[in-house]
N, C-alpha and C positions, 0 to 999 in steps of 0.2 A: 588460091593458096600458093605460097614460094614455097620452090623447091624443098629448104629445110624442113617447112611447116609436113609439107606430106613426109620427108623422111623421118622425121620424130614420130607421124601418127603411124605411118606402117612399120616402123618398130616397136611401137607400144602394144600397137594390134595383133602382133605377133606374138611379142614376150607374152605377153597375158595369155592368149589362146593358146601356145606352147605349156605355161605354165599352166594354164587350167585354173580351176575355181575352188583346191584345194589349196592348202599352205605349204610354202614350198619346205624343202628338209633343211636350206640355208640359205645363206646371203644368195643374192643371183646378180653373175657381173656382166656387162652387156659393149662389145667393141663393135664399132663401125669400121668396116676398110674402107678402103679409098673407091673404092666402088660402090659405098655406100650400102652394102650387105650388113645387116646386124647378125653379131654371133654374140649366141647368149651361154654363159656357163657359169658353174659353183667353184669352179676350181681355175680360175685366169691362170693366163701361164704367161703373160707378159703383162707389162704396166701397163702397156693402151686399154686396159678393162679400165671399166669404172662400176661402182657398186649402180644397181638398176631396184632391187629388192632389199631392203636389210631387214634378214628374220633376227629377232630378238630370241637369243638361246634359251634354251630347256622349253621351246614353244613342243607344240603335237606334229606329228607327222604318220600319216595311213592312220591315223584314229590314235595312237600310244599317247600314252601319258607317263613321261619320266616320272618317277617315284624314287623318294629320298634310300630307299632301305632294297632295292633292286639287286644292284651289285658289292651288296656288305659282304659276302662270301666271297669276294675276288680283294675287297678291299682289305681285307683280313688275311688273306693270303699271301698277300703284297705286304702288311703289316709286319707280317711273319719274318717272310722272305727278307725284307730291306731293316730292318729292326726302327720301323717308323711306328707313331702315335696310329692307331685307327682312325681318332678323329680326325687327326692334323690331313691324312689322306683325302678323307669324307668330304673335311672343308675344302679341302683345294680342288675339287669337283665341283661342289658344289658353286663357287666363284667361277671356276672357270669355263663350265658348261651347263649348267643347273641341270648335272644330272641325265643330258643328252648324246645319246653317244654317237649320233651324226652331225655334232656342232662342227660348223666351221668359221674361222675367226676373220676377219677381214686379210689379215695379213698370211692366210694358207694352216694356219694350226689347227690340229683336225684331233676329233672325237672326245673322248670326255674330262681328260686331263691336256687336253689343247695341245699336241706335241707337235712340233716344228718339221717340217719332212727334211731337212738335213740332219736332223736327231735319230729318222728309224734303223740307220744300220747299226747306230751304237748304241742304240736301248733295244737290239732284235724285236723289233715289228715290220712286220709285213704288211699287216691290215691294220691303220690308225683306228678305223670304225669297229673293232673287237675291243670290245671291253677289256678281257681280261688282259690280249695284249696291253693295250693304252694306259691301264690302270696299271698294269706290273711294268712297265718302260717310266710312265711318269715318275712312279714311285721309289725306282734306280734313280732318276735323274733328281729328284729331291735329297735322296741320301748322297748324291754327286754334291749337290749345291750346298748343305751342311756340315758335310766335311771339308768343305772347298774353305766356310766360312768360321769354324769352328765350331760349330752348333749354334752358331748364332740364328736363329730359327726368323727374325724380322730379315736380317738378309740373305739368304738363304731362300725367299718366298720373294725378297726384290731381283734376287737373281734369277728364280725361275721366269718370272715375268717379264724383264729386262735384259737378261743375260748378265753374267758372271761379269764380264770386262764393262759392264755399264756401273756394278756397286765396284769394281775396282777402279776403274777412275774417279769416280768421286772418292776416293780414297776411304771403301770399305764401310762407305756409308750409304743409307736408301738414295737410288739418285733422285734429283728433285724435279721428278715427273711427274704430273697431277694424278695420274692412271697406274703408274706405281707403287706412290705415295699410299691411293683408292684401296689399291689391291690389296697390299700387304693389311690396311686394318680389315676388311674386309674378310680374308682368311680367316683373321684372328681373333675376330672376334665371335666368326663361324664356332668355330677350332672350342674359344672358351664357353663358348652356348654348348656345345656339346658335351664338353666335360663337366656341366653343372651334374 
C-alpha cells in the first residue's frame, strides 16, 4: 500500500474509533499537518479543516429527539421581548436548525437560531448552545434585520442568512443565491403553515 493509501486508512480508522458507533452532535472536520497527524474537530479554526462527517441538522444526539414545541416558552418570551411573530421565530429555527440546539453549520454558526460567533457580544451570549440565550440573541438580530429593511420581512430573513451588506448590494433585493433565494421561501412558508 503508498504511503497516502495508509495515511487515509489510519485516519479514517481513527476518526471513526474516536467518534465511536454513536451519531456525532455535528459536522466533524478533519486537518492533516504536515507530519501527517490527523486532527479531527466540530469546531475548525482555520481553513485547512475539511468536512470529514456532515450530520444533517435536527438529527438525535445521547438518544434526544428535538421536538417542534420544546422551546415555545423561550420562544414566546423572545416574542414578547423583540415585538416579533411567534411563528416567524418558530419558523426560523425550524430552517435553521430543525430544532436542535447543538447544530453547527458548516461555516461556524452554532445552536438553534445558527448565530455567527462574531455576532455573540452584540446579541450578549455567552453560550451559543443555550437555548434561551440563542433564541433571545437571534431574535434581537431579526428585529435588527427588519428594521434595518423596513419591515420588509423577505429581506430582512435574506439578511439573516446572507448578511445585511449582501441584500444591500444587490440593491435591497434578495441576492441571487440559490441557498438564499431556498431559505427565505422556506421560512416562509414555515412561518404561513403555522399561522393557518
Amino acid at each position: 500500500m503508498k504511503k497516502s493509501g495508509k495515511l487515509i486508512f489510519a485516519c479514517l480508522a481513527f476518526g471513526l474509533s474516536a467518534l465511536g458507533a454513536s451519531p456525532a452532535a455535528a459536522d466533524i472536520y478533519r486537518y492533516i499537518d504536515k507530519n501527517g497527524v490527523c486532527h479531527f474537530t466540530n469546531v475548525p479554526v482555520s481553513s485547512g479543516y475539511e468536512i470529514f462527517i456532515k450530520e444533517e441538522p435536527g438529527g438525535e444526539d445521547d438518544g434526544e429527539v428535538y421536538t417542534s414545541d420544546k422551546y415555545d416558552h423561550f420562544i414566546l418570551q423572545a416574542s414578547r421581548k423583540h415585538g416579533l411573530d411567534f411563528s416567524l421565530i418558530k419558523a426560523l429555527i425550524k430552517v435553521e436548525s430543525n430544532f436542535n440546539p447543538k447544530a453547527v453549520s458548516r461555516k461556524g454558526a452554532k445552536g438553534l437560531m445558527q448565530i455567527m460567533p462574531e455576532n455573540y457580544s452584540a446579541l450578549n451570549i455567552t453560550d451559543p448552545f443555550s437555548p434561551w440565550e440563542n433564541i433571545m440573541g437571534g431574535s434581537c438580530y431579526l428585529k435588527e434585520m427588519l428594521n434595518r429593511f423596513d419591515g420588509n420581512l423577505s429581506l430582512a430573513l435574506a439578511a439573516y442568512n446572507a448578511g445585511p451588506g449582501a441584500v444591500d448590494q444587490y440593491n435591497r433585493m434578495i441576492p441571487p443565491y440559490p441557498e438564499t433565494e431556498d431559505y427565505v421561501k422556506k421560512v416562509l412558508n414555515y412561518y404561513h403553515a403555522l399561522n393557518r
